[in-house]
C-alpha positions as a Markdown table, in Angstrom:
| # | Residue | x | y | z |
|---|---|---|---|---|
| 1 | Unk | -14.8 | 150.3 | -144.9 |
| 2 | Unk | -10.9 | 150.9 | -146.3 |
| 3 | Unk | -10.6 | 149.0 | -149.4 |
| 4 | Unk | -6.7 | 148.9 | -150.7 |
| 5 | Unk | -6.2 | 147.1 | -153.8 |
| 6 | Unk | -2.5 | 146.2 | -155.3 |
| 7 | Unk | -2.4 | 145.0 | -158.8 |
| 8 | Unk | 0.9 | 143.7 | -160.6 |
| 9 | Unk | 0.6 | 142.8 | -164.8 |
| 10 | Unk | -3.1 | 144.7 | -164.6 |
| 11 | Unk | -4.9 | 147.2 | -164.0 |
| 12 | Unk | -7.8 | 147.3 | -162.2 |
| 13 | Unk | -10.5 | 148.8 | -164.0 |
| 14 | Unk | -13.8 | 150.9 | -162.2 |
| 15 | Unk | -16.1 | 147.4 | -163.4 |
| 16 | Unk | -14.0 | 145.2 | -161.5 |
| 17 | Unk | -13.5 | 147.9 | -158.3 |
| 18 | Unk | -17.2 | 147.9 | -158.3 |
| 19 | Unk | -17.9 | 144.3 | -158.5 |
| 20 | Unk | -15.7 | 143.6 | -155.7 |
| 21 | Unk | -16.9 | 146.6 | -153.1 |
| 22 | Unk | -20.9 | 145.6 | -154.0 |
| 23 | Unk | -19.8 | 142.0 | -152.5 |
| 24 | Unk | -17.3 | 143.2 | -150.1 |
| 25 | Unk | -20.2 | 145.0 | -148.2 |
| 26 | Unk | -22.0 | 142.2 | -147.5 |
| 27 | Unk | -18.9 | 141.6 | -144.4 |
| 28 | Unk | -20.2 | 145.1 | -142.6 |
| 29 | Unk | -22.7 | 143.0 | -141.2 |
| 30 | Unk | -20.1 | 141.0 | -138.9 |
| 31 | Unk | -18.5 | 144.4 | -137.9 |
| 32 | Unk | -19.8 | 146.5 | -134.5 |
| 33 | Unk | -18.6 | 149.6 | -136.8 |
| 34 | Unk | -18.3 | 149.7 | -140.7 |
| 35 | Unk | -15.5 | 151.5 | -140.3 |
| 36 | Unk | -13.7 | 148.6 | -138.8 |
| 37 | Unk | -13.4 | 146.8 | -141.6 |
| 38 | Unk | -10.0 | 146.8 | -143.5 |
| 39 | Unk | -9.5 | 145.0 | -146.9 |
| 40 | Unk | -6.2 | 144.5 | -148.8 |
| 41 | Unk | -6.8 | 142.9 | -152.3 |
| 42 | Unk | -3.7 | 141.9 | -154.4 |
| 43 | Unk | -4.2 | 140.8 | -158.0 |
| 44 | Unk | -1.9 | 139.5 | -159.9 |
| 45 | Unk | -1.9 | 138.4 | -163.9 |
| 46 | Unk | 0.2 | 135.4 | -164.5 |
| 47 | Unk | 0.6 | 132.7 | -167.2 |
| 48 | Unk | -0.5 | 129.1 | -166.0 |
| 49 | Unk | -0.2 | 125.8 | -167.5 |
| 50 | Unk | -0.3 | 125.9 | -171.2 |
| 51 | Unk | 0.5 | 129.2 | -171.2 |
| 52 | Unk | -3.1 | 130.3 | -170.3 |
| 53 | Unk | -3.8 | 133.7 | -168.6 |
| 54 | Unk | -4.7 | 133.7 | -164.8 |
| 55 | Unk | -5.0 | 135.6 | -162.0 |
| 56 | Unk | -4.4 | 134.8 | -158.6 |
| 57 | Unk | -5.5 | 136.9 | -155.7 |
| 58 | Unk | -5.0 | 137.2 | -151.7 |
| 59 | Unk | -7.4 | 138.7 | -149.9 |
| 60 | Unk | -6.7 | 140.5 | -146.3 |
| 61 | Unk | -10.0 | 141.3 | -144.2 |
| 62 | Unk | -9.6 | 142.8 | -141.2 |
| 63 | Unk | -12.9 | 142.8 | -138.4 |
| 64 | Unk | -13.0 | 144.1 | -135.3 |
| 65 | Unk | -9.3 | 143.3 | -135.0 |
| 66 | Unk | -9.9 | 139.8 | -136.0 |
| 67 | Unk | -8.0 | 138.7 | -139.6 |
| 68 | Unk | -9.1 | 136.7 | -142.4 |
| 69 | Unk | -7.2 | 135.2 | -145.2 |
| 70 | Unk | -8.3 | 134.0 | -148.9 |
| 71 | Unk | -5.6 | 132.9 | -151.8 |
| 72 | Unk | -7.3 | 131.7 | -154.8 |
| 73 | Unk | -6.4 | 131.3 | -158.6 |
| 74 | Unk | -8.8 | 131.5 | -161.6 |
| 75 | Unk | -9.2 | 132.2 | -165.2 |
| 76 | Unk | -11.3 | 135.6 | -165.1 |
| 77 | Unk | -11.2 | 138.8 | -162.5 |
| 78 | Unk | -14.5 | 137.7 | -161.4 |
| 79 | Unk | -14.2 | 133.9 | -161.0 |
| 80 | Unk | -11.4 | 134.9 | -158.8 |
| 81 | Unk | -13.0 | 136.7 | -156.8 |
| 82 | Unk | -16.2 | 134.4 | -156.4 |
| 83 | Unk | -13.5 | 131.7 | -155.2 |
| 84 | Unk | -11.7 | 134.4 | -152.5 |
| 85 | Unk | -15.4 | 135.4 | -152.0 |
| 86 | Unk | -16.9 | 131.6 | -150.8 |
| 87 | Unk | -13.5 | 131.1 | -148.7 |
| 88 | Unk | -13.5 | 134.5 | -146.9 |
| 89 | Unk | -17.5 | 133.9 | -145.7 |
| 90 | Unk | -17.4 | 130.3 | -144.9 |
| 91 | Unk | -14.0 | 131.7 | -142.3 |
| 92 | Unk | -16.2 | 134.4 | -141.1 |
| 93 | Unk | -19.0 | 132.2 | -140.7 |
| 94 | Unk | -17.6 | 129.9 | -138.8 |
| 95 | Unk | -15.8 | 132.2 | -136.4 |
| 96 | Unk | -18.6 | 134.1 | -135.7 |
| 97 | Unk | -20.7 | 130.8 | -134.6 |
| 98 | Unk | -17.6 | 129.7 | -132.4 |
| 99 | Unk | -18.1 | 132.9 | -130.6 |
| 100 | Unk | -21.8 | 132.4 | -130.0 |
| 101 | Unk | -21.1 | 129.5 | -128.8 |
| 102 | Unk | -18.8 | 130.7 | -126.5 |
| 103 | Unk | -20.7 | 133.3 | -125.5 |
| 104 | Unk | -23.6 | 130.4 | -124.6 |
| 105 | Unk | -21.5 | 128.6 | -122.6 |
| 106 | Unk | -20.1 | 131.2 | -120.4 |
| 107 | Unk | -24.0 | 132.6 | -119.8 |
| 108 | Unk | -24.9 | 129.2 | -119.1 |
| 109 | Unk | -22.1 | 128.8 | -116.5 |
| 110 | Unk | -23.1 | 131.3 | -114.6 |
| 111 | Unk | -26.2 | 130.8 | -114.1 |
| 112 | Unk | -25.4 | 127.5 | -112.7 |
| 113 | Unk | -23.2 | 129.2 | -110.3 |
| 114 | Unk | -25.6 | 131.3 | -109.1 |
| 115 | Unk | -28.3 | 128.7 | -108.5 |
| 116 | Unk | -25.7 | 127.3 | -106.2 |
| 117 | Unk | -25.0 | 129.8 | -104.4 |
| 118 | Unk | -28.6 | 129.8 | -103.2 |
């Protein structure tokens, strides 16, 4: 798995890397080859409404050539990334089940073919 991370007004610390790479993991299962996967985080600190500290962050995953896409902002590092976290697994989720189903369909194609061809 190749993690990037870019970070503008912070600096990602080895807590936060770890947090992030423990959960990332979890995506390797979706992947023929762990290896596959490519991630591009960017974090960014910015001040919200009433002046209150923030972070946004976009996350890039790249599986077996297919790309997701999560852009979430949230008080703390790791709320963030919770929110990018839920987004990024209900995307993979559901493409993985449309390709299943796909998958279904075209087996259950050809078997009708075949029994007419008999």
């Amino acid at each position: 798995m190749n993690t990037n991370y870019y970070s503008k007004n912070y600096e990602i610390g080895d807590e936060v890397k770890g947090y992030i790479e423990e959960r990332i993991a979890k995506f390797a299962k979706y992947a023929d080859d762990v290896d596959s996967i490519i991630v591009n985080i960017k974090l960014e600190k910015t001040k919200h409404q009433n002046d209150k500290d923030a972070f946004d962050m976009s996350i890039e995953l790249e599986i077996d050539g297919n790309g997701y896409f999560a852009d979430k902002s949230a008080p703390t590092v790791f709320q963030v990334y919770d929110e990018c976290d839920e987004a990024l697994s209900a995307i993979v989720r559901k493409g993985r089940d449309k390709d299943i189903s796909e998958k279904r369909r075209n087996g259950a194609i050809k078997e009708i073919e075949l029994e007419t061809e008999y």
